[in-house]
VOTORMI-879904 format. One record per atom (N, C-alpha, C): residue in three letters; x, y, z. Coordinates in steps of 0.1 Angstrom, whole numbers, padded with zeros to 4 digits, always signed. Layout:
<pts>
ALAXYZ;...
</pts>
This chain:
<pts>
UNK-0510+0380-0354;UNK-0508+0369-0345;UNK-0498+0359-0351;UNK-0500+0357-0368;UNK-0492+0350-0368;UNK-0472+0352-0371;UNK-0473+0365-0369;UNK-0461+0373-0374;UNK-0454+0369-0360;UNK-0466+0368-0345;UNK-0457+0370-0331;UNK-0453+0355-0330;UNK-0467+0347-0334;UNK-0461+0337-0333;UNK-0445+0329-0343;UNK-0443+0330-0352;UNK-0432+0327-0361;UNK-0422+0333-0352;UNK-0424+0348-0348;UNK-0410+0349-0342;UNK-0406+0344-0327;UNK-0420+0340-0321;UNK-0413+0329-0309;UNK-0416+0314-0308;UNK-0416+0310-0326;UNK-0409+0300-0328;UNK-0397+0297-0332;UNK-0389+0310-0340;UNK-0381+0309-0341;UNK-0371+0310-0333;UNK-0376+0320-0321;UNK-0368+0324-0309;UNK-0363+0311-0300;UNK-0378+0302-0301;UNK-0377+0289-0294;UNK-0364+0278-0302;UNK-0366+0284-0312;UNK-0356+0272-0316;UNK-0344+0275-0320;UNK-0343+0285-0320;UNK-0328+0291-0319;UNK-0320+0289-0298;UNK-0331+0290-0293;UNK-0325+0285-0281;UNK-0328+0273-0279;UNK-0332+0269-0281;UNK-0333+0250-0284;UNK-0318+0247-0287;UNK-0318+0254-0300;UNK-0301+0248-0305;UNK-0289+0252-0297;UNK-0291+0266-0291;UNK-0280+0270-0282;UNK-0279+0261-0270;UNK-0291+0254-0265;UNK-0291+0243-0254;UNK-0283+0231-0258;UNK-0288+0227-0269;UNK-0283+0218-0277;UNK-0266+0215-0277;UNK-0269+0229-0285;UNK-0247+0232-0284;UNK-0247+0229-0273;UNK-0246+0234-0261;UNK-0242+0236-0248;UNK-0239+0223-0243;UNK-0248+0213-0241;UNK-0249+0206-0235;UNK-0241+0192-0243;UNK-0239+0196-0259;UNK-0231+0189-0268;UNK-0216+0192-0261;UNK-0215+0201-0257;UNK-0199+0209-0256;UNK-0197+0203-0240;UNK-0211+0204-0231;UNK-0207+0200-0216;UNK-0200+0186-0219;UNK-0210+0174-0224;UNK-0207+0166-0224;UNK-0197+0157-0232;UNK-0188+0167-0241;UNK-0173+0165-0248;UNK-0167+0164-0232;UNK-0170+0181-0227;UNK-0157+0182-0218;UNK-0158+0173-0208;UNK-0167+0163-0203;UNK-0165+0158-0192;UNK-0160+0148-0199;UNK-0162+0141-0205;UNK-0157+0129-0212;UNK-0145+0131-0212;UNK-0139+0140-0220;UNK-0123+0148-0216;UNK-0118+0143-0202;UNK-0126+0148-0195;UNK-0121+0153-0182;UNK-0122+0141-0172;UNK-0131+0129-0179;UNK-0132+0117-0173;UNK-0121+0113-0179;UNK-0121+0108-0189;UNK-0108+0101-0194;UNK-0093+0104-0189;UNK-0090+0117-0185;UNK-0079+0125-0181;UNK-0082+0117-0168;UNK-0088+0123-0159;UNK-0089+0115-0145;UNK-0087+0102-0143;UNK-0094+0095-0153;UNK-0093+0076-0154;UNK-0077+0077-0156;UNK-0069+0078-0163;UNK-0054+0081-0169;UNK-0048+0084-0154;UNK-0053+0095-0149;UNK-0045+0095-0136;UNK-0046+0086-0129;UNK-0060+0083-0123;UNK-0061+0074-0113;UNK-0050+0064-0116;UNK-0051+0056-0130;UNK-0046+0043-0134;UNK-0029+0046-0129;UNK-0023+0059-0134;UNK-0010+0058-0132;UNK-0002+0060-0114;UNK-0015+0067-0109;UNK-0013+0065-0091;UNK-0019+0053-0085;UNK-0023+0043-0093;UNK-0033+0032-0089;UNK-0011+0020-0092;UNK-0009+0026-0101;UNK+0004+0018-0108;UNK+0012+0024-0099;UNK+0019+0034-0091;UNK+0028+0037-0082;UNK+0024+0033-0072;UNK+0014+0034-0072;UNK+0013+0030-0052;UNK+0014+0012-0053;UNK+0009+0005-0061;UNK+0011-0009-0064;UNK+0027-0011-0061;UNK+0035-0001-0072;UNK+0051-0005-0074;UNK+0058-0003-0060;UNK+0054+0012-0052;UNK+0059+0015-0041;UNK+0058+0003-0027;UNK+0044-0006-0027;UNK+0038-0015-0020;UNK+0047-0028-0023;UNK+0051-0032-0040;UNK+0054-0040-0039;UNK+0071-0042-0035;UNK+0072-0032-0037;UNK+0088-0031-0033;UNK+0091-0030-0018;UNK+0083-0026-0011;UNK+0083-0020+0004;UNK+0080-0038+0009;UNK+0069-0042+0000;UNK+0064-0056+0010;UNK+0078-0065+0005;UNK+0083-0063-0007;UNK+0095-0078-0005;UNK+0107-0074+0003;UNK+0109-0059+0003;UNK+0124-0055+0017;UNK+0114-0062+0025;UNK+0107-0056+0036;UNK+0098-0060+0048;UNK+0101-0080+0045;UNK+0099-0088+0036;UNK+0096-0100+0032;UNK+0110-0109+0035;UNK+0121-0098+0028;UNK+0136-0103+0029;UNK+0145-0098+0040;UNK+0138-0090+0050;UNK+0142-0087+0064;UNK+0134-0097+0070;UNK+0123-0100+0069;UNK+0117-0112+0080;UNK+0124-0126+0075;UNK+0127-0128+0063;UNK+0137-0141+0060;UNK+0150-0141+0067;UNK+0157-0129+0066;UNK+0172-0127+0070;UNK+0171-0132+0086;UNK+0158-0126+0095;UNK+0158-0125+0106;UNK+0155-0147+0111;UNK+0146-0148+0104;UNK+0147-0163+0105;UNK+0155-0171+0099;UNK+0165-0170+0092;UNK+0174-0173+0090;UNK+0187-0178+0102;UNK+0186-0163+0107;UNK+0198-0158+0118;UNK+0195-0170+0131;UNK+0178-0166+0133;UNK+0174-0174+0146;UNK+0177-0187+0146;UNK+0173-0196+0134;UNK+0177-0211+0126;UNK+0189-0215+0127;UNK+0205-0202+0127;UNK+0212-0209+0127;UNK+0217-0209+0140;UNK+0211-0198+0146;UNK+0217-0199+0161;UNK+0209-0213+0168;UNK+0197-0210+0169;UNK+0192-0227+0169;UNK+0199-0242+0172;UNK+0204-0239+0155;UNK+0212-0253+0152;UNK+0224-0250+0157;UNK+0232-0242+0163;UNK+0243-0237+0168;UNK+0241-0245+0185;UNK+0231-0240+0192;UNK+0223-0246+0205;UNK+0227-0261+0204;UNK+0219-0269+0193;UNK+0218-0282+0193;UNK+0231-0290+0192;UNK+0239-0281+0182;UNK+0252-0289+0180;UNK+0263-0291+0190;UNK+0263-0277+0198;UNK+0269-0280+0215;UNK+0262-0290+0222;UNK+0248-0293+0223;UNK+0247-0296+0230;UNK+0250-0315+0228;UNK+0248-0315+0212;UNK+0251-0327+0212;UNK+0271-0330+0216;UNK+0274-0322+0211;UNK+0289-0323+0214;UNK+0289-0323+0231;UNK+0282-0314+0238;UNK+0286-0313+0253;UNK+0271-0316+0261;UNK+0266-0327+0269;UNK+0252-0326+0272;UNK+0258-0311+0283;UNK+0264-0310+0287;UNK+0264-0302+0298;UNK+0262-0288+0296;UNK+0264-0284+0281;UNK+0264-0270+0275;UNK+0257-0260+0277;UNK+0259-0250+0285;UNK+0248-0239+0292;UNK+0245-0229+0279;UNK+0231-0231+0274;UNK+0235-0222+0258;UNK+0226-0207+0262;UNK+0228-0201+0275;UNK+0221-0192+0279;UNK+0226-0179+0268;UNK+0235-0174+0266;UNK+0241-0166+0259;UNK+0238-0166+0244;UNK+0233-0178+0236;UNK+0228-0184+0226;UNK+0216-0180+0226;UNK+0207-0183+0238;UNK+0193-0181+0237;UNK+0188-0167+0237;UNK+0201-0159+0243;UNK+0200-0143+0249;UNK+0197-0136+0230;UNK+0207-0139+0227;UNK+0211-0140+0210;UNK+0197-0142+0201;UNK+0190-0151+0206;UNK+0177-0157+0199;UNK+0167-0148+0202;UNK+0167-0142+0216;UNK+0158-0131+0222;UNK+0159-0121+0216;UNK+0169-0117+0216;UNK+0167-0104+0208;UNK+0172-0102+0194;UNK+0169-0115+0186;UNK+0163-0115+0171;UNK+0147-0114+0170;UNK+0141-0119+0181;UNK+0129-0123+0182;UNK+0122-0108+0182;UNK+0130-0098+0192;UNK+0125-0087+0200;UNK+0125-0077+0185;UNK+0134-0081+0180;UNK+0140-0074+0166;UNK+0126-0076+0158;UNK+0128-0089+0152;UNK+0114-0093+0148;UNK+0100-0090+0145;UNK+0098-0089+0160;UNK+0088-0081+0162;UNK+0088-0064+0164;UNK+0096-0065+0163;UNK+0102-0048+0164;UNK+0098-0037+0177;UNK+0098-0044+0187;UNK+0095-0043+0200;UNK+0108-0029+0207;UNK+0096-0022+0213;UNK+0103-0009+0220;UNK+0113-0015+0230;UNK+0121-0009+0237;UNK+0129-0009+0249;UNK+0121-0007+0262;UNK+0111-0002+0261;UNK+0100-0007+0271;UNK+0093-0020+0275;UNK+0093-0023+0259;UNK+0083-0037+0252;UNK+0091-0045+0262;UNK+0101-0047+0258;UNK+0121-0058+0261;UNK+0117-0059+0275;UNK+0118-0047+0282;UNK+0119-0046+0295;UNK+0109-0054+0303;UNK+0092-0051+0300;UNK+0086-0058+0305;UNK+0083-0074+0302;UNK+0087-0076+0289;UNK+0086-0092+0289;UNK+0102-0095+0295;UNK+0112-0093+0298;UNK+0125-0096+0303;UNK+0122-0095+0320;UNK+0118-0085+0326;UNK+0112-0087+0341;UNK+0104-0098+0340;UNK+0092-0104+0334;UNK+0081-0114+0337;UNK+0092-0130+0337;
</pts>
């Protein structure tokens, strides 16, 4: 009995340590395989930031350019009118509409129905 028992103690602990290994080696590789992932994430976490910030200041310095334009036609309006009270600035304001339409980036449908109302 005691010859069976020694050998499925030793059997036990010879798989003991093979679990051991295993689970020593699982948990290298995920750590690997986390850290590799974390690395990615960070560097598509850094493109999509750079692509976003670039996209939001064009988007940022088209909406400036566009109020800009409207501002000067604006003060264009005022300046006739101080020079002329009589100044029909309809053509001016047409100008202003469709910076606005721009602006908002409004279909040819969009145009249409706020231009009939």
């Amino acid at each position: 009995m005691d010859n069976w028992e020694n050998t499925f103690k030793n059997w036990l602990n010879a798989v003991e340590g093979e679990f051991e290994s295993l689970y020593k080696q699982i948990n290298q590789d995920w750590q690997k395989n986390n850290q590799e992932w974390e690395k990615k994430i960070n560097e598509l976490t850094e493109e999509v930031e750079e692509i976003l910030t670039t996209e939001l200041t064009q988007f940022l310095a088209e909406i400036d350019d566009l109020f800009t334009e409207i501002a000067m036609v604006v003060a264009k309006i005022e300046l006739e009118k101080c020079n002329d009270a009589n100044f029909i600035s309809n053509e001016l304001e047409s100008q202003i509409d469709q910076l606005v339409y721009k602006l908002y980036d409004l279909s040819e449908e969009e145009i249409k129905i706020i231009e009939n109302n």
